[in-house]
C-alpha positions as CSV (number, residue, x, y, z in Angstrom):
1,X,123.2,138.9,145.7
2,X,120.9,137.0,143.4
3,X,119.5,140.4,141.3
4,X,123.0,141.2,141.0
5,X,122.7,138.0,138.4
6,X,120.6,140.0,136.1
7,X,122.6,143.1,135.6
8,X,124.5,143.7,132.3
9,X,126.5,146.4,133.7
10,X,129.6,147.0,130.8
11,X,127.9,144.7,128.2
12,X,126.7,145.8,125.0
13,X,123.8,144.7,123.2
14,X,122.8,144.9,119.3
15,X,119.1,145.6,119.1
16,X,117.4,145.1,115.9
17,X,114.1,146.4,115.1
18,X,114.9,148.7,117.9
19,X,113.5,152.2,116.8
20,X,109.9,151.5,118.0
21,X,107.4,148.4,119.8
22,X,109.0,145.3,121.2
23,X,112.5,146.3,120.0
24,X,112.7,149.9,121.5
25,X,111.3,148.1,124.8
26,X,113.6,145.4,125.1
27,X,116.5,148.2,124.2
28,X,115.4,150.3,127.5
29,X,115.2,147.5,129.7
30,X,118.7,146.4,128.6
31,X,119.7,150.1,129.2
32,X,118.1,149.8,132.4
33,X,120.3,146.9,133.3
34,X,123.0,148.8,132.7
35,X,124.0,147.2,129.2
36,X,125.1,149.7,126.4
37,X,123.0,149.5,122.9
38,X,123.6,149.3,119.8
39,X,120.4,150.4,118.4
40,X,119.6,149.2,114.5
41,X,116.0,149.8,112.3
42,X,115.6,151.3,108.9
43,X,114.5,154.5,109.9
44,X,116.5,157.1,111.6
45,X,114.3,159.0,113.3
46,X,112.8,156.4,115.2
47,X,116.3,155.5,116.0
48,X,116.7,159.1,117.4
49,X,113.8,158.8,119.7
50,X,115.6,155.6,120.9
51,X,119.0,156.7,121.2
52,X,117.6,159.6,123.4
53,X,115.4,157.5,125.9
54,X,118.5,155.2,126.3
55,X,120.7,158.0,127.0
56,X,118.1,159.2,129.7
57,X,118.6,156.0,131.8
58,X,122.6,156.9,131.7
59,X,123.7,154.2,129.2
60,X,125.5,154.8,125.8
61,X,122.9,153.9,122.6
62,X,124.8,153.9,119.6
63,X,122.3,154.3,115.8
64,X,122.8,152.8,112.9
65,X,120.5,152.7,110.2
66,X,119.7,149.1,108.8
67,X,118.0,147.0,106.4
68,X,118.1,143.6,108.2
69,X,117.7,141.4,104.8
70,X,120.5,143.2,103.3
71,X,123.6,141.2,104.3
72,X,126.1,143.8,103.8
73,X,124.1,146.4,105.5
74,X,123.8,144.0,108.6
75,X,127.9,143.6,108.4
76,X,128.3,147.1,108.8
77,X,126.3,147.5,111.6
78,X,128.6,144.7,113.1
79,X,131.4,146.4,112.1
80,X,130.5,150.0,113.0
81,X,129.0,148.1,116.7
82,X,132.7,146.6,117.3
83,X,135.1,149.9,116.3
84,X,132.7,152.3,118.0
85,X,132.3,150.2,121.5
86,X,134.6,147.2,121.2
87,X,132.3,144.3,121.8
88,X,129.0,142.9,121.5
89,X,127.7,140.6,124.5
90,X,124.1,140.4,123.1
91,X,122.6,140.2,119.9
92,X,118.9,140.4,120.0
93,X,117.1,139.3,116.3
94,X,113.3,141.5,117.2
95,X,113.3,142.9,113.1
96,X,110.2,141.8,111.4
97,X,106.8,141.5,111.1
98,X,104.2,141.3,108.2
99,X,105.0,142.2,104.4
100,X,103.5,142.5,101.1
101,X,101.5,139.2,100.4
102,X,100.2,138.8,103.8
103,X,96.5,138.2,104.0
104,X,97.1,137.0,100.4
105,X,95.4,133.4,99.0
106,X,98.6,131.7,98.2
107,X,98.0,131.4,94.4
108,X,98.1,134.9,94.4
109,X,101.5,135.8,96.0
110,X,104.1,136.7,93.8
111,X,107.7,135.4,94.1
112,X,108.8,138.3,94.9
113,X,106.3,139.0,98.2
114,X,107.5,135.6,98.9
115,X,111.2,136.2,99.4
116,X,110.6,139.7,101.2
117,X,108.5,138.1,103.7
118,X,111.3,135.3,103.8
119,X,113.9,137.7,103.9
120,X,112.4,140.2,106.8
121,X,111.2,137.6,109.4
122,X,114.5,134.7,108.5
123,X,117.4,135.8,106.8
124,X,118.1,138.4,108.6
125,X,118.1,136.4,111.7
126,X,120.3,134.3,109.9
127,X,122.3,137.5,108.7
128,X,123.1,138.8,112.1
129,X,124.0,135.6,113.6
130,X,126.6,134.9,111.0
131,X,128.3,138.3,111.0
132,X,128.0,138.2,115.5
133,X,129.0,134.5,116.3
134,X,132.8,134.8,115.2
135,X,133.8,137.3,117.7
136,X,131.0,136.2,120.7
137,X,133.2,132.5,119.8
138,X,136.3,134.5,119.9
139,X,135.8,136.0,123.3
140,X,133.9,132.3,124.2
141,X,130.6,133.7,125.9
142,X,127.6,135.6,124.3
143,X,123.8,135.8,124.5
144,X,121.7,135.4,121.4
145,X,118.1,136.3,121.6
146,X,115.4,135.6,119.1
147,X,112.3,137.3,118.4
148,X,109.6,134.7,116.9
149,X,105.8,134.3,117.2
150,X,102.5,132.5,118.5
151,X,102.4,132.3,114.8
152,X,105.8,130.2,114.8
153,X,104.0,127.2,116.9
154,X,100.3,127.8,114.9
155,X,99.1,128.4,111.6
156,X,97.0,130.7,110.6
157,X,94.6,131.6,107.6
158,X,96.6,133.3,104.1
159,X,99.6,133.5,106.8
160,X,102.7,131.9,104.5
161,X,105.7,133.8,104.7
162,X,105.3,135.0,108.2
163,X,104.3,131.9,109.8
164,X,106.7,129.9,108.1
165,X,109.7,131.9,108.9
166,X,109.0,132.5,112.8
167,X,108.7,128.4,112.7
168,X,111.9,128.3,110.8
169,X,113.5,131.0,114.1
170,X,112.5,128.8,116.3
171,X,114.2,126.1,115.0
172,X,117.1,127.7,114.0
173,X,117.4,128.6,117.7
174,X,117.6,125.1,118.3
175,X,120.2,124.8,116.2
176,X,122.6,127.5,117.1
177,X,122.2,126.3,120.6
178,X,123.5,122.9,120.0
179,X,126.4,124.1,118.3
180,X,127.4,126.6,120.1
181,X,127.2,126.0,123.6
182,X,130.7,124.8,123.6
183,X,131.2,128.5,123.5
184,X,130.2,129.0,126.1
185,X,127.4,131.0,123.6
186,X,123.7,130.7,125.0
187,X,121.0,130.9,122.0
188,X,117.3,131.4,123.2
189,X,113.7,132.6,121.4
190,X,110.9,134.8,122.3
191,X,107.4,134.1,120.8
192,X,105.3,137.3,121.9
193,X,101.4,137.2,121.9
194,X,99.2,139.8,120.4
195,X,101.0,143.1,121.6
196,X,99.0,145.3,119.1
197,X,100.8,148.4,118.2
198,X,97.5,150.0,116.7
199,X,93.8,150.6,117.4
200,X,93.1,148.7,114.5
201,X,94.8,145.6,115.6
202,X,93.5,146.2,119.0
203,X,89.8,145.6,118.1
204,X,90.9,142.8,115.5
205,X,91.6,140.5,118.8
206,X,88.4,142.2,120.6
207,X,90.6,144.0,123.2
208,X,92.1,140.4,124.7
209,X,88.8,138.5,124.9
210,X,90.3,135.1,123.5
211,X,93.6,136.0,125.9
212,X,93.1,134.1,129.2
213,X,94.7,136.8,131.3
214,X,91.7,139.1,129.5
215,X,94.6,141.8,127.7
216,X,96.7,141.7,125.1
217,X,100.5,142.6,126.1
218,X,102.2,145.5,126.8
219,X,105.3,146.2,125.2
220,X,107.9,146.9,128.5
221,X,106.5,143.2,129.8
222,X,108.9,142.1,127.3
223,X,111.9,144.3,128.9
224,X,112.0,141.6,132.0
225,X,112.4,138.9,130.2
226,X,114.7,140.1,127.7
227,X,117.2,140.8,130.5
228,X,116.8,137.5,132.3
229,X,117.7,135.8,128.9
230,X,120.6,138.8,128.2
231,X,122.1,138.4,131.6
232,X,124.3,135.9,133.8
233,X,120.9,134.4,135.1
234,X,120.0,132.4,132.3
235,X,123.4,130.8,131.9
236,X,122.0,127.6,132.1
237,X,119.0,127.9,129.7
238,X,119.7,127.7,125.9
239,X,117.7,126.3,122.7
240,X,114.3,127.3,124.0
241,X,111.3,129.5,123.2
242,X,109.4,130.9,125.7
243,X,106.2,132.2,125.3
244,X,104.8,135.1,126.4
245,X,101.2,135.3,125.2
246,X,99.2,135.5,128.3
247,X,98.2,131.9,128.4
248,X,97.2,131.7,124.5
249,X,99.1,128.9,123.9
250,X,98.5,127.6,127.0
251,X,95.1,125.1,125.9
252,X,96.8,123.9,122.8
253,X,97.3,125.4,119.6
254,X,94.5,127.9,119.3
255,X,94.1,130.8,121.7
256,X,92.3,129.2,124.9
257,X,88.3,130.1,123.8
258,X,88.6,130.7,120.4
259,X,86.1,129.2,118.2
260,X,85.9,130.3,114.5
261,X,83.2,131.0,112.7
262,X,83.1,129.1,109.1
263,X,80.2,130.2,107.2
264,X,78.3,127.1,105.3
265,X,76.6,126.7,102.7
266,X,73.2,126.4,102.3
């Protein structure tokens, strides 16, 4: 039966970012799918809230407290991940988002703000892949899923770290893809929209009004597709990025009716 393509029943999937947003909601819908989690983030009581909405769907949801940019913290949650469950059939790279320095003119970022900005959105995609790949090559299949950005395919104003970074995911997608597939290892990217996690954000995009489908996302419309990539039914799709913006993209590289305002002089 063809939905019986997408399920994930006896699988286990690493989550980062996972104890709120995109990253709890992709963690549910893998739940859903019957997939075990392996639920990562830097703070433990959102990883609580987590482990206990996984555990309501029936599914084992394993916490572990991480900094993603800190390489050795990122090993033990691969190590902790393997001896508590056994395996890891997806890895899903959602940790990130804006740091110190964004919204900064670039003369005025430090070095520092720099490589935490760096660090958060990029090396610890890079991180995770190195300390998951030699046992998803060991056991020759695996599922790789990248969290990106619109902002990875556009630019945007004082937007340096971030925007370079999610370009940089993307890319690195491609690259694990091509080496990898001999694996029998399937490496694939998400670039979300605007899913604003605030009311603040919210009226920064006027409620959707440059988004062609009129909204902003929701954050379980990213569950779907995060099992479609996760599961047998993409077993044929690697080294893409798909977006899911609500048509943003869709005109070119602006959001489809967006015309900014530049004040001039005189």
């Amino acid at each position: 039966m063809i939905l019986d393509r997408f399920r994930l029943d006896g699988r286990v999937a690493v989550v980062t970012g996972a104890g709120r947003g995109l990253g709890r909601a992709m963690a549910l819908a893998l739940a859903a799918a019957g997939a075990d989690v392996v639920a990562a983030a830097r703070t433990a009581s959102q990883l609580e809230e987590t482990a206990a909405a996984v555990q309501a769907l029936g599914r084992r949801c394993l916490t572990v407290p991480t900094d993603v940019t800190r390489p050795d913290q990122v090993d033990r949650l691969v190590r902790t991940a393997l001896a508590e469950l056994g395996r890891i059939d997806v890895l899903v790279n959602n940790a990130g988002g804006g740091t110190a320095g964004m919204g900064k003119p670039i003369q005025e970022i430090t070095d520092e703000e720099w490589r935490l900005g760096i660090d958060t959105n990029l090396s610890s995609v890079f991180y995770c892949c190195r300390a998951v790949v030699p046992h998803m090559q060991e056991r020759r299949r695996g599922k790789i899923i990248n969290v990106a950005s619109g902002y990875g395919l556009r630019g945007g104003r004082h937007n340096y770290m971030y925007a370079a970074a999610k370009a940089a995911v993307v890319n690195i997608t491609r690259s694990l893809a091509l080496t990898l597939a001999g694996d029998n290892i399937q490496v694939t990217c998400i670039a979300p929209g605007f899913f604003p996690h605030s009311e603040q954000a919210g009226q920064r995009i006027r409620g959707g009004a440059y988004i062609p489908v009129g909204r902003p996302g929701r954050d379980e419309e990213i569950g779907p597709l995060a099992v479609y990539l996760a599961s047998d039914a993409s077993d044929h799709l690697t080294g893409e990025t798909i977006v899911l913006d609500g048509g943003g993209l869709a005109g070119g590289v602006t959001p489809t009716g967006w015309a900014p305002r530049v004040a001039l002089e005189g």
